[in-house]
Backbone as CSV, one residue per row, in Angstrom:
resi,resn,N_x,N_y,N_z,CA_x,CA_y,CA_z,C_x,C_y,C_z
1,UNK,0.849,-1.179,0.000,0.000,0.000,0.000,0.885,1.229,0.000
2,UNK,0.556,2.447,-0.930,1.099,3.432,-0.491,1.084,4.077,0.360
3,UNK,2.047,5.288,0.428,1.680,5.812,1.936,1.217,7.410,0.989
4,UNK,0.002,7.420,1.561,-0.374,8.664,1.923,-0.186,9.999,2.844
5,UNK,-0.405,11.400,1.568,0.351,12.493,2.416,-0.598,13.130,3.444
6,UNK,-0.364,13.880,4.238,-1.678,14.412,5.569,-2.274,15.261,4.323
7,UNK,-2.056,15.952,3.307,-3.095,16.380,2.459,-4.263,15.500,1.724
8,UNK,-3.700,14.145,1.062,-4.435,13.081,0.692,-5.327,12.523,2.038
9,UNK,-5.138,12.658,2.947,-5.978,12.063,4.012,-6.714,12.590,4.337
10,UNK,-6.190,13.955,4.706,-7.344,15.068,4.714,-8.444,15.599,3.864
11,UNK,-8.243,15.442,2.581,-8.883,15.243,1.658,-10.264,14.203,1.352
12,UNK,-9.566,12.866,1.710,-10.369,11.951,2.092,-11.293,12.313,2.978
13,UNK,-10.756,12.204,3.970,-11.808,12.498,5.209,-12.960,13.773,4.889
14,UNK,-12.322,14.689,4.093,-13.313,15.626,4.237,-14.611,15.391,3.107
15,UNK,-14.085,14.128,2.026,-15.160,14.090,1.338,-15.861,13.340,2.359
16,UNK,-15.404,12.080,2.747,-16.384,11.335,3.705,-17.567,11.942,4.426
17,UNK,-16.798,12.941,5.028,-17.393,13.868,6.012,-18.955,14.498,5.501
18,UNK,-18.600,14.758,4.004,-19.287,15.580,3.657,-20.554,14.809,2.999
19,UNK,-20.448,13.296,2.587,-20.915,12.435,2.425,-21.804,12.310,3.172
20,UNK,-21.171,11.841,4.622,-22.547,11.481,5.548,-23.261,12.277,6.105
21,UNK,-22.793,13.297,5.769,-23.561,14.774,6.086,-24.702,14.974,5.186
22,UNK,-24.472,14.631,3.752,-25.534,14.583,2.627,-26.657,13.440,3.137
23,UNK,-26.358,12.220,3.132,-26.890,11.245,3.775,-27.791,11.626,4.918
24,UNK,-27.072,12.324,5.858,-27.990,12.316,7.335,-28.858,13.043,6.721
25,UNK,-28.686,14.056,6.003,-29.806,15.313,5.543,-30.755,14.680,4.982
26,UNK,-30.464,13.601,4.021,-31.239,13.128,3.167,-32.409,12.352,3.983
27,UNK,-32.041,11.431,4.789,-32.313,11.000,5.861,-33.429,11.357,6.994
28,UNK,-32.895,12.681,6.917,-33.934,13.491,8.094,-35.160,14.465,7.750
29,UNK,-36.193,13.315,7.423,-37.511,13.817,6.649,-38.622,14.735,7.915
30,UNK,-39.375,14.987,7.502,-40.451,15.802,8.548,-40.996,14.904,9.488
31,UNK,-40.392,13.759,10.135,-41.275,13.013,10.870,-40.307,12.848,12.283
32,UNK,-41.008,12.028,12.887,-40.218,11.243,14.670,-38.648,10.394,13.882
33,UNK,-38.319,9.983,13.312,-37.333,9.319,12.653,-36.558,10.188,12.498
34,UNK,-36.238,11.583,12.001,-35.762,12.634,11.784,-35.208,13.114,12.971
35,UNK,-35.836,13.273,13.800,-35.699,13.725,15.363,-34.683,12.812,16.024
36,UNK,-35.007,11.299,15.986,-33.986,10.701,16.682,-32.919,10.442,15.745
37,UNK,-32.868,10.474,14.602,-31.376,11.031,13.892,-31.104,12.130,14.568
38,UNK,-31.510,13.119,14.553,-30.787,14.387,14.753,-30.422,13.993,16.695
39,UNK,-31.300,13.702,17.392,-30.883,13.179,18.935,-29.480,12.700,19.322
40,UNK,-29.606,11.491,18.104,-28.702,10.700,18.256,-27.542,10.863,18.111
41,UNK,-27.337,11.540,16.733,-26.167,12.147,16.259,-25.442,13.285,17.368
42,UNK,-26.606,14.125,17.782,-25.998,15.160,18.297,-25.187,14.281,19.762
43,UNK,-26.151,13.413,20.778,-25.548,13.409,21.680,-24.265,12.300,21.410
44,UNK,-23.687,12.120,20.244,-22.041,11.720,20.068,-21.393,12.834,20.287
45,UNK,-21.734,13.867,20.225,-20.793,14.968,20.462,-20.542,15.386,21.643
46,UNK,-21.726,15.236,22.363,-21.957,15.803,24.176,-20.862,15.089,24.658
47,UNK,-19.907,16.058,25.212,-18.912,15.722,26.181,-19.057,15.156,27.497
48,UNK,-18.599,13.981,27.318,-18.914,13.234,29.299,-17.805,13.239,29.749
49,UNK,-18.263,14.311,30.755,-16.822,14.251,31.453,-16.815,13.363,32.909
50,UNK,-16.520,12.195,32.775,-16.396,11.250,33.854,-15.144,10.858,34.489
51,UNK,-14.114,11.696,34.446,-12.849,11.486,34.976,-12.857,12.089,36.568
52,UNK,-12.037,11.199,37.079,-12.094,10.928,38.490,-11.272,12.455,39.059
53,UNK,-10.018,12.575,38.181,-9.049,13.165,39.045,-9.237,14.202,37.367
54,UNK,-9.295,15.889,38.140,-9.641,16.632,36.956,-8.211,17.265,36.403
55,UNK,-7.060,16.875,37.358,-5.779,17.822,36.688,-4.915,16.554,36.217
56,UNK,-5.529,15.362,35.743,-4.976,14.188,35.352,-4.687,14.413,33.742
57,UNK,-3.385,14.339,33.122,-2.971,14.131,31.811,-4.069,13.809,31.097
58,UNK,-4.734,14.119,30.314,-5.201,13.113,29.176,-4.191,12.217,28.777
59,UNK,-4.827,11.070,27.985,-4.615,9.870,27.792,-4.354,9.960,25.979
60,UNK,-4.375,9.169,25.339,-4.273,9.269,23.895,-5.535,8.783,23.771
61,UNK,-5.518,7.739,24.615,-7.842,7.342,24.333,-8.279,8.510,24.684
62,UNK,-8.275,9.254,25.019,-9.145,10.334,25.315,-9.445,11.506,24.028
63,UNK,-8.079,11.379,24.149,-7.489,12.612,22.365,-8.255,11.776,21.645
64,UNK,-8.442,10.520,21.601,-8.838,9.842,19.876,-10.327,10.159,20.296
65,UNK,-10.913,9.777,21.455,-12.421,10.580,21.555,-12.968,11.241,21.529
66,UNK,-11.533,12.440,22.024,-12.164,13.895,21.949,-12.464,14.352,20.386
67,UNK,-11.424,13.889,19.297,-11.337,13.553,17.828,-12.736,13.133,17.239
68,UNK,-13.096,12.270,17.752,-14.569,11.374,16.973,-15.775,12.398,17.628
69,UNK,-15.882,12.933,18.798,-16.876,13.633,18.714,-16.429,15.052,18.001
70,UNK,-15.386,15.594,18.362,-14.994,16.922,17.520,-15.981,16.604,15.242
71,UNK,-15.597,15.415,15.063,-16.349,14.794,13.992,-17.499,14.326,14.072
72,UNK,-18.280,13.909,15.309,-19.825,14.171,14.875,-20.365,15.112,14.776
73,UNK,-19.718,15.969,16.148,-20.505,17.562,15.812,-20.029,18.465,14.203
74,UNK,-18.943,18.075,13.200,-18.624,18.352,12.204,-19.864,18.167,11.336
75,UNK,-20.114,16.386,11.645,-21.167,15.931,10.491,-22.537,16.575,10.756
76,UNK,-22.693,16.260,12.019,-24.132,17.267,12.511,-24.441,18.138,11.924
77,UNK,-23.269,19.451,12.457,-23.346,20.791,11.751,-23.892,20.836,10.053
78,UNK,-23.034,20.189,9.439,-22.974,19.975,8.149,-24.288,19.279,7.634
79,UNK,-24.756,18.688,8.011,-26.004,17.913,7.474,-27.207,19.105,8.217
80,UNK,-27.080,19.835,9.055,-27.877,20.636,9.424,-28.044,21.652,8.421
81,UNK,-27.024,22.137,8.491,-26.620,23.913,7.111,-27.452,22.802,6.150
82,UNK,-27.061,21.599,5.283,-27.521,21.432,4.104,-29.264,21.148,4.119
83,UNK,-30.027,20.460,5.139,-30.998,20.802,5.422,-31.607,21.902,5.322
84,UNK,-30.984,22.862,5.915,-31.914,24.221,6.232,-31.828,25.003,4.681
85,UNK,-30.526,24.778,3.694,-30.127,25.125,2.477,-31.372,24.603,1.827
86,UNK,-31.718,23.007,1.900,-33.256,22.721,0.971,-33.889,23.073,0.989
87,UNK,-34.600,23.138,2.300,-35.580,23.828,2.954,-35.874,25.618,2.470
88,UNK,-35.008,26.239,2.203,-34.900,27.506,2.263,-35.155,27.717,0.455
89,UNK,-34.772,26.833,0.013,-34.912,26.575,-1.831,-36.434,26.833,-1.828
């Protein structure tokens, strides 16, 4: 496999991104189904902060979590704007 540059990855990711962002939108019609997409999605982002000791290092598990929600609330956002963009058509 080649190795890929942090521009090619980034790249990637941001189509992905932008992908399931189209998707969720597409997804989230005028009904109760819509709602718990949007619920669901959002609370991946809600920060739980359940750590015992609060002046404790983060961890690298923590960074990679703080990472995946920093990216739901990305996709959220994004499938939201494109929603309200149809809607507004």
């Amino acid at each position: 496999m080649s190795e890929l540059t942090n521009e090619e990855i980034e790249g990637r990711l941001n189509a992905q991104r932008e992908t399931l962002a189209l998707v969720v939108a597409l997804l989230a019609g005028p009904d109760r189904t819509s709602e718990r997409i949007w619920a669901e999605l959002e609370a991946r982002f809600q920060f739980q902060n359940n750590q015992e000791d609060p002046g404790a290092v983060p961890s690298r598990a923590f960074a990679i979590e703080s990472a995946m929600m920093r990216e739901f609330k990305l996709i959220f956002e994004e499938a939201r704007a494109r929603k309200a963009e149809w809607n507004a058509e």
